[in-house]
N, C-alpha and C positions, 0 to 999 in steps of 0.2 A: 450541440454540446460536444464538448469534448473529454473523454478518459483519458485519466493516467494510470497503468496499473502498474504496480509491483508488488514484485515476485519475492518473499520476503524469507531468508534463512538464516538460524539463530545465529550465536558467536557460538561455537564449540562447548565454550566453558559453563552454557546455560541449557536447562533441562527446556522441553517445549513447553510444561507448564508455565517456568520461572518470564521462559518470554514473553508468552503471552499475556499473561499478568501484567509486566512491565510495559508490553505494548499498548494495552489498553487501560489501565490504572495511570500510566506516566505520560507515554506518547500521545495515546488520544486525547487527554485534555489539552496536550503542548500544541496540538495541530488545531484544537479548537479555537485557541487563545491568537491565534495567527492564522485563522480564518480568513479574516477579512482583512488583512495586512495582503495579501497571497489572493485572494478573489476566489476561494476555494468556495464554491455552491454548496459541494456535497461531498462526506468524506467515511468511507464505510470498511471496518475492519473485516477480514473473513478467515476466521480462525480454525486450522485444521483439525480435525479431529481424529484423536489418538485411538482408533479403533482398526483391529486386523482388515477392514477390506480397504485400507490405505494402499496396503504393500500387495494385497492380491490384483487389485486395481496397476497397480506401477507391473505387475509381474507381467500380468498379461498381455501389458503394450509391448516391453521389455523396454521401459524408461528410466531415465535416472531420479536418483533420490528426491522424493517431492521434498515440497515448500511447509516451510511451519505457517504460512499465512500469505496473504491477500490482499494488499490495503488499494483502494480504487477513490481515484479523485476526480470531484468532476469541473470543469468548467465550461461559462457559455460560449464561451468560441476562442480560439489557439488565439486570435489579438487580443481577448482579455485576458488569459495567461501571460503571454508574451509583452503587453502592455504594462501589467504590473511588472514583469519581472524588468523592461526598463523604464520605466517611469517613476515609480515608487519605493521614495529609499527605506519604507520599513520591509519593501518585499526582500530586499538584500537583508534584514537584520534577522528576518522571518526564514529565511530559507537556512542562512546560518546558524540559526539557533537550533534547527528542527535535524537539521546534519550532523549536528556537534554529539546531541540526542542518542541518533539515530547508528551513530558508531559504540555506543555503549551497550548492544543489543544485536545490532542487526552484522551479519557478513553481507557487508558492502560488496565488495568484488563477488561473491557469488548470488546476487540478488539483483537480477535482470532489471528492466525498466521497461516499458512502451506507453506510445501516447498515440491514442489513435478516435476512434467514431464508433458509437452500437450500430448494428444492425439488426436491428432483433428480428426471429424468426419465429419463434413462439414468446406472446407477450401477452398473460393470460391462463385463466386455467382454459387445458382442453380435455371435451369433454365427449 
């Protein structure tokens, strides 16, 4: 499998509730609806939660301002990614549509990307 994470931060002009709302009431069904346009397996929002040990957390590391969210995509292997995105002309209608979206919301330029493989190290409760 392969992950795609990003690292999701609002537009200015939008409170973290208003985002998150819109991210998962607007965005999440738009990403559902272009599932399988996009070969997306699995698609999991992770919504931060507005509680003080956010910033004592960031203080301690001395990091900069976290993320209002999460979003983690997964697919079976970077050639089914990359296969859709050349082969398949809805995955181009798909992608553009989920972007066009994704600017009404998200600060693009400060909203990192990676695509990488788990490794889990604990997978499980331990007991």
């Amino acid at each position: 499998m392969v992950k795609l994470v990003f690292c999701a931060r609002r537009l200015p002009s939008l409170s973290r509730a208003e985002f998150q709302r819109y991210w998962f009431e607007h965005h999440g069904p738009l990403v559902k609806k272009y599932a399988e346009a996009l070969r997306i397996r699995r698609y999991v929002q992770v919504h931060t939660l507005d509680h003080p040990i956010q910033e004592a957390f960031r203080q301690s590391r001395g990091g900069p301002e976290g993320y209002d969210g999460v979003a983690e995509l997964w697919w079976d292997s970077i050639d089914d990614l990359l296969g859709a995105a050349t082969k398949d002309p809805k995955w181009q209608e798909a992608s553009l549509a989920l972007l066009e979206d994704e600017k009404r919301f998200i600060d693009l330029a400060n909203s990192p990307l990676l695509l990488g493989t788990e490794r889990p190290v604990v997978d499980g409760p331990v007991r």
